[in-house]
C-alpha positions in Angstrom: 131.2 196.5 161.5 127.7 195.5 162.5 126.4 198.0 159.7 128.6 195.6 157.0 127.6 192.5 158.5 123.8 193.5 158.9 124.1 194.7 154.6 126.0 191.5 153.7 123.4 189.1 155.8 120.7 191.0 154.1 119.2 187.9 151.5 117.0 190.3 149.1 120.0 192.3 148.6 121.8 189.2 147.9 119.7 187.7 145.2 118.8 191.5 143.6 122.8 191.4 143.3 122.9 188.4 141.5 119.7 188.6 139.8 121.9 191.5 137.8 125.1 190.8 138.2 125.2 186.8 137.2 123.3 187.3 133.6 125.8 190.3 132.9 128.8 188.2 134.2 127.8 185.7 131.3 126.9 188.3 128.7 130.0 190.2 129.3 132.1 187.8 129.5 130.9 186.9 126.4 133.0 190.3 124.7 136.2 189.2 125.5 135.6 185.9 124.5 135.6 187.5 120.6 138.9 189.0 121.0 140.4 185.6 122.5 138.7 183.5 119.3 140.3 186.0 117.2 143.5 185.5 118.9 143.3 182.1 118.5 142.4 182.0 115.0 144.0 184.5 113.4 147.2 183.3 116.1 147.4 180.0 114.4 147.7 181.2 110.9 151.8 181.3 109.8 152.6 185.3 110.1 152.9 187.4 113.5 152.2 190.5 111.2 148.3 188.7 110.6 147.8 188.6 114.6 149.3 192.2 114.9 146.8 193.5 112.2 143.8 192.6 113.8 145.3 193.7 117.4 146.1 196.9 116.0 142.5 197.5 113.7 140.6 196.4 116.6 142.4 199.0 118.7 141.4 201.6 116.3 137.7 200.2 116.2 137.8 199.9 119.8 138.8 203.4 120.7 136.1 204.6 117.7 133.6 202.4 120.2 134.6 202.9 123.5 134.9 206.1 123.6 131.0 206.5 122.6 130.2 204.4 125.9 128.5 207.0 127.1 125.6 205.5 125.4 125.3 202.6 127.8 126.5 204.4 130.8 124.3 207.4 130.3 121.1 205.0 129.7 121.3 203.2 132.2 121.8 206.1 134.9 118.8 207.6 133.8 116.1 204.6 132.9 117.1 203.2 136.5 116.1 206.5 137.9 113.1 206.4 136.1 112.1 202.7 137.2 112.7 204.1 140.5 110.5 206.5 140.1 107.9 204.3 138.0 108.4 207.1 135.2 107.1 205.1 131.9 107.5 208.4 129.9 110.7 208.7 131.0 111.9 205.4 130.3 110.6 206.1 126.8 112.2 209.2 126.8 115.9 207.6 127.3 115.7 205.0 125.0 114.8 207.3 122.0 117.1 210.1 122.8 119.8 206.8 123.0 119.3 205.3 119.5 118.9 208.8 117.7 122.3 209.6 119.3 123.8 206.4 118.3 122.5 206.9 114.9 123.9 210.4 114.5 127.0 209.4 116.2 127.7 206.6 113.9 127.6 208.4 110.7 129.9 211.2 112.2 132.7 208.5 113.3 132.4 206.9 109.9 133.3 210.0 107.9 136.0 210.6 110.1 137.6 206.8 111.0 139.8 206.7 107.5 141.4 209.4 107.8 142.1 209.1 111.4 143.5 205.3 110.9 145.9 206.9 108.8 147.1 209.3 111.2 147.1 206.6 113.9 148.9 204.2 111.6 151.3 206.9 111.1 152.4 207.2 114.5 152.6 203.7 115.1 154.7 203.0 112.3 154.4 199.8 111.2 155.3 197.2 108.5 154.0 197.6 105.5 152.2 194.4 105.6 150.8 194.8 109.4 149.5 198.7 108.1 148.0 197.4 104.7 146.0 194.5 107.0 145.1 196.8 110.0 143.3 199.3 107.2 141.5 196.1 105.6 140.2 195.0 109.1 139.5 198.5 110.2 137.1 199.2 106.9 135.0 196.4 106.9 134.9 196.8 110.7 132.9 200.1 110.3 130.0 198.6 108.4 128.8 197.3 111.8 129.3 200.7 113.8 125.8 201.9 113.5 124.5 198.3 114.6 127.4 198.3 117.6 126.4 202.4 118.5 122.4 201.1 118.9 123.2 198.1 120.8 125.0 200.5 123.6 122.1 202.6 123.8 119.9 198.8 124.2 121.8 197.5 126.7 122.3 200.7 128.9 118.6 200.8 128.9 117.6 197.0 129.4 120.2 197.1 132.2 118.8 200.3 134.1 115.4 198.8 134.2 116.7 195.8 135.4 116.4 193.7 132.7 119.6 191.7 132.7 118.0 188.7 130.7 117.9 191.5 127.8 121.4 192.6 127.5 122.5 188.7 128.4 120.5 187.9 125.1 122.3 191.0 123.0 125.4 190.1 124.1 125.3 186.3 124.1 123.7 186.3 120.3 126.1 188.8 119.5 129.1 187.3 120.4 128.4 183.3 119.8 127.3 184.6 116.4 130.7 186.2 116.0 132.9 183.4 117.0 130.9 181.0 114.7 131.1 183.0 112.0 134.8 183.5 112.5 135.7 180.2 112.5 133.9 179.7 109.1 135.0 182.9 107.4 139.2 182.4 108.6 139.5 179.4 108.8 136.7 177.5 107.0 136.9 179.8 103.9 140.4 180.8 104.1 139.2 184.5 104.4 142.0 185.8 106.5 141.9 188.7 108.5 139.3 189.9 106.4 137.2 187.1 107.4 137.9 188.3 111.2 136.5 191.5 110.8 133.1 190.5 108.2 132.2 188.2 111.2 131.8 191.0 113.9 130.2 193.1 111.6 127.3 190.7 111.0 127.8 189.6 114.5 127.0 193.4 115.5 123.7 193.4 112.8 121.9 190.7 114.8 122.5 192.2 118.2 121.7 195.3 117.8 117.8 193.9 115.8 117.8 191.8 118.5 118.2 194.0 121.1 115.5 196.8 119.5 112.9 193.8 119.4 113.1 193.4 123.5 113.1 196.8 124.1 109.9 197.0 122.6 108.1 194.2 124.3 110.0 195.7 127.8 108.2 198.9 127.6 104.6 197.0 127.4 105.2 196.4 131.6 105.5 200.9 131.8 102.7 203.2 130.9 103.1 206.7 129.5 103.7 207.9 126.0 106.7 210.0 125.1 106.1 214.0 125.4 106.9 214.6 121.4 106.7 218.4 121.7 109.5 218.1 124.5 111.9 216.4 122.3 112.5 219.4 119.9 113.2 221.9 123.5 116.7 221.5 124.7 116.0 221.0 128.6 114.6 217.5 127.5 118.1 216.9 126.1 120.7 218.8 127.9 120.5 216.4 131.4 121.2 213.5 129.2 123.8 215.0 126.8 125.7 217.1 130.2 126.0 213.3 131.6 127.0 211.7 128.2 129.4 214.6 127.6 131.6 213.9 131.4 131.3 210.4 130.7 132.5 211.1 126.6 135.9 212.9 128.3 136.5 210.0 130.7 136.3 207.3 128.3 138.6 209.2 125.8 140.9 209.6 128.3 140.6 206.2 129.7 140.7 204.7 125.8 143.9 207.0 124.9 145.6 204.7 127.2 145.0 201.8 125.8 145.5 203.5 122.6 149.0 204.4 123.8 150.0 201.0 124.9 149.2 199.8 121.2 151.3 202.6 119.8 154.1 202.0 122.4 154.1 198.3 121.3 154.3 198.6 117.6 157.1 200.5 118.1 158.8 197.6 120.1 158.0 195.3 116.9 155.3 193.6 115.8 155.7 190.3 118.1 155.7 192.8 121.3 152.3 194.5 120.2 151.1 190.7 119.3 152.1 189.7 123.4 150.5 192.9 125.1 147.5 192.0 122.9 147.1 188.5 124.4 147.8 189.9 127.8 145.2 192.9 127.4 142.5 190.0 126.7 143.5 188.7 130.0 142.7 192.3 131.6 139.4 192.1 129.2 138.3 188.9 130.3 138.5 189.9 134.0 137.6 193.6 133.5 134.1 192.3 132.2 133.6 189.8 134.6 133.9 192.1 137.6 132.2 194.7 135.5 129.3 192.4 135.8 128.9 193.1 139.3 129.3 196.6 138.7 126.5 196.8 136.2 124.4 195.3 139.4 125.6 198.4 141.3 124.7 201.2 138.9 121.2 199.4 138.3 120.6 198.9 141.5 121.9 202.0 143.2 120.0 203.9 140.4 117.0 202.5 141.4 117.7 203.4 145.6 118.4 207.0 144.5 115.2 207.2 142.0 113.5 205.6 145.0 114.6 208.0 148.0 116.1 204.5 149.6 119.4 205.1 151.5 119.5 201.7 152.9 119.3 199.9 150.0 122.2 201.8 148.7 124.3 201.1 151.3 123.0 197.1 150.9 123.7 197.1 147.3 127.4 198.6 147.6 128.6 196.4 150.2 127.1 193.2 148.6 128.5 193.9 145.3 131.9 195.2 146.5 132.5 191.9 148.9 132.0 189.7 145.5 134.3 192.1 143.3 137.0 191.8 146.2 136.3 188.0 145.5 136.6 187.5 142.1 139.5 190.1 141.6 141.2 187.6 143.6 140.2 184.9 141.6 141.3 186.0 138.2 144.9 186.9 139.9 145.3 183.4 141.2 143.9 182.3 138.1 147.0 184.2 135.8 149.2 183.8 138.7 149.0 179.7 137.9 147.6 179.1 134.8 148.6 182.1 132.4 151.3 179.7 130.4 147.7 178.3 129.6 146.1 181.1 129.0 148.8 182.3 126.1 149.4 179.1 124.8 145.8 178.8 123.8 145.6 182.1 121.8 148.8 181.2 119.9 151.7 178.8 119.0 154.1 181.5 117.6 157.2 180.7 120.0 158.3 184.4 119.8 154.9 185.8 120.7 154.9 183.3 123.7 157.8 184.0 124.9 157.3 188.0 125.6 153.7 187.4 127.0 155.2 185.5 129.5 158.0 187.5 130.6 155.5 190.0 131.4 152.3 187.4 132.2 153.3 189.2 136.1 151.9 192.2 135.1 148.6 190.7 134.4 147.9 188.7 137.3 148.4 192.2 139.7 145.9 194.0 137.1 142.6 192.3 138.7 143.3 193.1 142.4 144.5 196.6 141.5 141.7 197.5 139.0 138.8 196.1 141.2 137.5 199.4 143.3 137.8 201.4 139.8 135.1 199.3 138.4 133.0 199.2 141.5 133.4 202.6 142.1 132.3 203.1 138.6 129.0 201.6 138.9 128.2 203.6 142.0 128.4 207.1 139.9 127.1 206.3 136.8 123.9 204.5 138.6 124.1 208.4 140.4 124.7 209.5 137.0 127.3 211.8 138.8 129.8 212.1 135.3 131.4 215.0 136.5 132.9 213.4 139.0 134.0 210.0 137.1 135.7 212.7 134.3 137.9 214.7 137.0 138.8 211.0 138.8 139.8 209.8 135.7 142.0 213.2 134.3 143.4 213.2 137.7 144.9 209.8 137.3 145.8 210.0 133.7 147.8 213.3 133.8 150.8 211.7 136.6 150.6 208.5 134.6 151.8 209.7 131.1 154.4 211.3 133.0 155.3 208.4 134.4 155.5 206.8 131.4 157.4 209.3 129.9 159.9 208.6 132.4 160.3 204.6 132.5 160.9 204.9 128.4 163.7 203.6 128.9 162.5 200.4 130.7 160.9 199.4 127.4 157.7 197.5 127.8 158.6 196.8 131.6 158.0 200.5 131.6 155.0 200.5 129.3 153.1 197.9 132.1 154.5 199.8 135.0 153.1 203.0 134.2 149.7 201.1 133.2 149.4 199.4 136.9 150.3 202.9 137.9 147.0 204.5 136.1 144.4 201.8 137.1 145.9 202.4 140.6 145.6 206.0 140.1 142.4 205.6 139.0 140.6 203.9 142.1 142.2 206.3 144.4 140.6 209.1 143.0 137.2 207.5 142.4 137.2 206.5 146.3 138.2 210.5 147.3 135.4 211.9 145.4 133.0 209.0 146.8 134.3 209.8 150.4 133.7 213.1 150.3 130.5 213.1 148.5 129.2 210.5 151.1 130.5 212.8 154.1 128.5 215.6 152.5 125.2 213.7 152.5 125.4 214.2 148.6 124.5 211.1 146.6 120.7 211.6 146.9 120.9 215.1 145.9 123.0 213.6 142.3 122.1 215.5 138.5 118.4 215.6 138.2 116.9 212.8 135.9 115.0 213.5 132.8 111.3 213.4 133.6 108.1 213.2 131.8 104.5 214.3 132.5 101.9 211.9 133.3 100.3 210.6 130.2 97.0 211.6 129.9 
């Protein structure tokens, strides 16, 4: 107890904590914010089908995304090593190998998004007029891939040399831009859902320009030079793509989810996958907010393991995991009370309403459940321990499809049920493989970070 008092009274911690984990906050809550604005728009025009379309193609962009997180996550593990270390090459070395995989990445995911929207599509069966607008949305949507792909690789970087002015920049220019934009192009210009989608795309354009011009003046504070010759040997590449592959499953798996609740939805209609929309933004907006703190955990742990530090470790953890604890019960209080708000301002179709607050519950348990998974998140990808975060993350997936399976016949009561059952599934694991790792003295003997000579 002393031990948690001693880290919690500790005032450098403190402000490194919030030095990180405020300007992320902001920035992240920034993301959601887009998916709420196009709620609300695209909510108040006459047809649930509209609102459904861009839930459904930002689903299928999202997973597309998402599940190339890795990018961020990866990055940051490795440049907050490197700042640990004072490793300029390295830092050089992370960024590049980050935007060329982005690049190649993008190009890949582009060739094969159409035809699997149509297989997605497929399986959701929808109306005909919710599939014709989810395949508009989802087209124009993949314009801004490469620029969305880049900006990962950006902000994982920024964030694990901890730079959180950088990715609050990205991020707040990013997503500002969109809303503004959105407004004009729907409902200024009568663009429609197509309007939606053209206003990420050149929302995703600037950020990701942006985001390449501060990485640049950032690396004027590290010396070294990037070790060329390396680049074309695999060991410079195979600690970096090992990490981004573990971290590639877990996000697939953790995206197929979400996936699966869309699907599920459509099936129940289109004003049932319109409600769980609006109530997933709700899990967004808090979901970023306490990943804020978490981003302060994997820079800062990064940096104690780079650094040898034990102590600072333990600091770091305890500071950031009393806040999470906090605000997770914040944002339950805050759905618990004022959700009827919260749906109300996304949309005015009575049918839409109604559902999302049958199951508004649902949402307000999702923050205090969910909490440790993002904490616990930030510890291993700061460790860039992947391995680990992949097996937590299968283990809790496989017993809650099953579970699934089974409440079927609880309709979307059972569709929620079986999703509080995987987030809780999924901080239980994360804490076994944390508890045994820290009995085993094994965090400071995590994946060995890519390293550079001294320039000459």
């Amino acid at each position: 107890m002393s031990a948690l008092l001693d880290a919690w009274q500790h005032r450098p911690t403190r402000r490194r904590v919030w030095a990180l984990a405020a300007p992320m906050i902001l920035s992240n809550l920034s993301v959601p914010l887009v998916a709420l604005v196009d709620s609300a728009v695209v909510g108040h025009l006459p047809h649930a089908h509209q609102l459904a379309a861009v839930a459904v193609g930002a689903s299928l962009y999202t997973l597309l995304t998402w599940a190339m997180g890795f990018l961020r996550m990866g990055s940051t593990g490795f440049a907050a090593q490197a700042a640990g270390r004072g490793d300029g090459g390295a830092l050089r070395q992370v960024l590049l190998q980050g935007l060329l995989l982005g690049a190649g990445l993008a190009l890949l995911l582009i060739l094969v998004a159409l035809p699997f929207s149509g297989l997605a599509l497929g399986l959701m069966q929808p109306s005909a007029q919710l599939d014709a607008l989810a395949r508009t949305y989802l087209q124009i949507r993949l314009a801004g891939l490469p620029a969305a792909l880049a900006s990962y690789a950006l902000i994982g970087w920024l964030l694990g040399s901890q730079n959180a002015r950088g990715p609050l920049a990205i991020l707040l220019t990013c997503n500002l831009l969109n809303v503004a934009l959105d407004l004009l192009f729907v409902l200024g210009l009568g663009w429609g859902v197509a309007g939606a989608a053209w206003a990420s795309v050149l929302a995703e354009w600037s950020g990701a320009l942006l985001g390449l011009w501060l990485a640049r003046r950032a690396l004027q504070r590290y010396a070294g030079r990037i070790d060329w010759p390396a680049l074309r040997r695999w060991p410079s590449w195979r600690p970096l793509l090992a990490v981004n592959r573990d971290i590639f499953i877990r996000t697939l798996a953790l995206q197929g989810v979400f996936f699966l609740i869309t699907v599920q939805g459509t099936r129940l209609g289109d004003a049932t996958v319109a409600a769980n929309a609006l109530l997933l933004n709700g899990l967004l907006l808090s979901a970023h907010a306490l990943d804020g703190l978490a981003h302060a955990v994997e820079a800062l742990c990064g940096h104690a393991l780079g650094a040898g530090d034990r102590q600072a470790l333990r600091r770091s953890l305890i500071v950031a995991g009393a806040w999470s604890l906090l605000a997770s019960a914040g944002f339950a209080l805050f759905f618990g009370l004022g959700g009827h708000w919260f749906i109300a301002l996304q949309t005015d179709i009575a049918a839409v309403r109604a559902i999302a607050l049958e199951y508004l519950p649902y949402l307000a348990l999702l923050p205090l459940i969910a909490v440790s998974s993002y904490l616990l998140d930030g510890l291993f990808i700061g460790a860039t321990r992947a391995r680990e975060m992949r097996d937590a993350m299968l283990l809790a997936l496989l017993p809650s499809l099953a579970l699934g399976w089974l409440l079927q016949p609880l309709g979307n009561h059972g569709l929620w049920l079986a999703f509080l059952g995987f987030m809780l599934l999924r901080g239980l694991s994360l804490g076994v493989y944390a508890v045994r790792l820290s009995r085993r003295d094994r965090w400071f003997g995590a994946p060995a970070p890519l390293r550079q000579r001294p320039a000459d």
